[in-house]
C-alpha positions in Angstrom: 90.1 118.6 69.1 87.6 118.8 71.4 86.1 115.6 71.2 86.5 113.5 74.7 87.9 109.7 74.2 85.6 106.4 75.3 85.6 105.4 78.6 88.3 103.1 79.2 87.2 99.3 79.5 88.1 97.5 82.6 88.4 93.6 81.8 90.3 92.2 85.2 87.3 93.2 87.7 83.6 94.2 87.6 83.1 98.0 88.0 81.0 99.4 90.3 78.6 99.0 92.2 80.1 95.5 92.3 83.0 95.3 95.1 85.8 92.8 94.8 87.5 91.7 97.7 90.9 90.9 97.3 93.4 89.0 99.8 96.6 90.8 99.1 97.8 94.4 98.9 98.8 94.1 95.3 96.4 94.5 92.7 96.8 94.2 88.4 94.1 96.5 86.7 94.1 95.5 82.8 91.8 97.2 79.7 91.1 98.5 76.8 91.1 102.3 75.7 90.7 104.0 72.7 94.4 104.2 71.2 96.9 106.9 72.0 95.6 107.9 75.2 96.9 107.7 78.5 95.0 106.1 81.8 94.2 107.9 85.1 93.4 106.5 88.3 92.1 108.8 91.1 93.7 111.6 89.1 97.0 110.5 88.7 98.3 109.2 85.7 99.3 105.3 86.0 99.5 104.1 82.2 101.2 106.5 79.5 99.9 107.0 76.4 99.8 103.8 74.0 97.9 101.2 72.1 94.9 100.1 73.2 95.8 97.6 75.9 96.8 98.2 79.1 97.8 97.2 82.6 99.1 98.6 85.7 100.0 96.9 89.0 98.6 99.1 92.1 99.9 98.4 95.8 96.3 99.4 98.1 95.7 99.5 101.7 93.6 97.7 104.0 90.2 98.6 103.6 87.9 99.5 100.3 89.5 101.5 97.2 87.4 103.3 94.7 89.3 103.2 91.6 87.7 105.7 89.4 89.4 105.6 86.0 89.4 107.6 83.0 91.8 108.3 80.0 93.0 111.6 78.3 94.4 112.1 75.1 97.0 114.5 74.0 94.8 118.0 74.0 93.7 117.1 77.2 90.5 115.6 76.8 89.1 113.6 79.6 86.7 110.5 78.8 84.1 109.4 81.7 85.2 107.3 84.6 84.9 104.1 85.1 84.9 102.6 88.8 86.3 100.0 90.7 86.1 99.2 94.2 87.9 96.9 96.0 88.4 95.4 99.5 91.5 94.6 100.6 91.7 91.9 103.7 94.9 90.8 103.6 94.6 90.2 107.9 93.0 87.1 109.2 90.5 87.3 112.3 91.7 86.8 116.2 89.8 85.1 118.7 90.4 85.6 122.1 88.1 85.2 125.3 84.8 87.1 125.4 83.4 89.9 128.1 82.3 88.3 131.2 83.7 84.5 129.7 85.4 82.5 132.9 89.0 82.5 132.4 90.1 78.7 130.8 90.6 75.9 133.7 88.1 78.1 135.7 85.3 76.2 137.9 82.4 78.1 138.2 79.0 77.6 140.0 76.7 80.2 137.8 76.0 79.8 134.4 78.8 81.3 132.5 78.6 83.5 129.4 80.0 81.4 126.8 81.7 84.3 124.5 84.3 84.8 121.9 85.9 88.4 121.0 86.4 88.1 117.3 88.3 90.9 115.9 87.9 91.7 112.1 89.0 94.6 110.8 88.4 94.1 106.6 85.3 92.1 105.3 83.5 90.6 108.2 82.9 87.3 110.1 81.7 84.1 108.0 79.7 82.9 110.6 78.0 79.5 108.2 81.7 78.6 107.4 83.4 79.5 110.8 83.8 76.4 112.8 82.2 76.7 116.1 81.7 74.1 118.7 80.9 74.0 122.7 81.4 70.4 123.7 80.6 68.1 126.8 82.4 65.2 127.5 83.2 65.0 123.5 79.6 65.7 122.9 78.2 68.8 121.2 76.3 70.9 123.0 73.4 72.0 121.1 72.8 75.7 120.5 73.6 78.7 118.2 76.1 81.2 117.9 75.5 84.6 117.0 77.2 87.9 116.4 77.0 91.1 118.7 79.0 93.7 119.5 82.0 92.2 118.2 81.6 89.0 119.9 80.2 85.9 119.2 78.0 84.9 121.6 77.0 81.1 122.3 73.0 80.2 123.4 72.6 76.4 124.8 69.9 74.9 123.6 69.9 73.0 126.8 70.1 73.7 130.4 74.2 73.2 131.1 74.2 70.6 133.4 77.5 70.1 136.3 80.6 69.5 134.2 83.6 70.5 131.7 82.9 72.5 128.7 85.3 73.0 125.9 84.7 75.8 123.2 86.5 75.5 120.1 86.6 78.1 117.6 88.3 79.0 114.2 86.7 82.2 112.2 86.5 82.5 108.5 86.0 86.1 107.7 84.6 86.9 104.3 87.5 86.8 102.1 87.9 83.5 103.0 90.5 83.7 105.4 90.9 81.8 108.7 92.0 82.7 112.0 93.9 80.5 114.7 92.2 77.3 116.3 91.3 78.8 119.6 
């Protein structure tokens, strides 16, 4: 026999070049294959040979996985691959003060460089569903917050009069999870 089997089918996530990202370490891959052959993933064999069903529970790391699956049958016949990728971001985002940011309780006669040091380390900074406010006497200080250099970086849409300013922060990164209120 010479004849390779189908490429397996994957039914829990899309294949690539879609990316799902994931929130925990633990992953269940589940498909079809043509019967009586076994499924590999990045060349080891996970799933024994059976019926066409199958499953298998994978423990990833932090970061993207390519998955790239294929099944074999008894006289060693390899089908194509099929591949997943997935982002694992199991680590919500930290805030702490920016570079040059006065320290909290500071008074300060310059104009101050209103910055947060965000660090993400799996899918990114949400910026439209972070929560980010400067405020004035309970008031919100108009302006915009934007990304660079791994901080997020406040611009007044006013001139910052004489007075105490209160920044309050809490990050969403991409896989929907939230860091502290800062």
């Amino acid at each position: 026999d010479k004849n390779p089997p189908t490429v397996p089918v994957i039914t829990s996530h899309p294949v690539s070049p879609e990316v799902t990202t994931v929130t925990t370490s633990s992953v269940t891959l589940t498909g079809t294959r043509e019967a009586d052959t076994s499924i590999w993933i990045n060349g080891i064999q996970r799933v024994v040979s059976g019926p066409v069903s199958w499953s298998v529970d994978l423990s990833l790391i932090q970061g993207q996985q390519d998955l790239v699956i294929h099944s074999e049958d008894a006289a060693g016949n390899k089908s194509g691959n099929a591949t997943v990728i997935i982002l694992v971001d199991s680590i919500a985002p930290t805030i702490t003060l920016g570079t040059n940011a006065p320290a909290s309780g500071a008074s300060i006669n310059t104009v101050p460089n209103i910055a947060l040091k965000v660090i993400e380390t799996g899918s990114g900074i949400d910026i439209p569903n972070s929560t980010l406010k400067v405020t004035r006497n309970g008031q919100t200080v108009a302006g915009n917050w934007l990304e660079a250099a791994g901080e997020l970086v406040f611009t007044p849409g006013i001139i910052l009069i004489d007075g105490q300013y209160i920044i309050s922060a809490q990050v969403k990164d991409n896989a929907g999870l939230t860091s502290a209120l800062f």
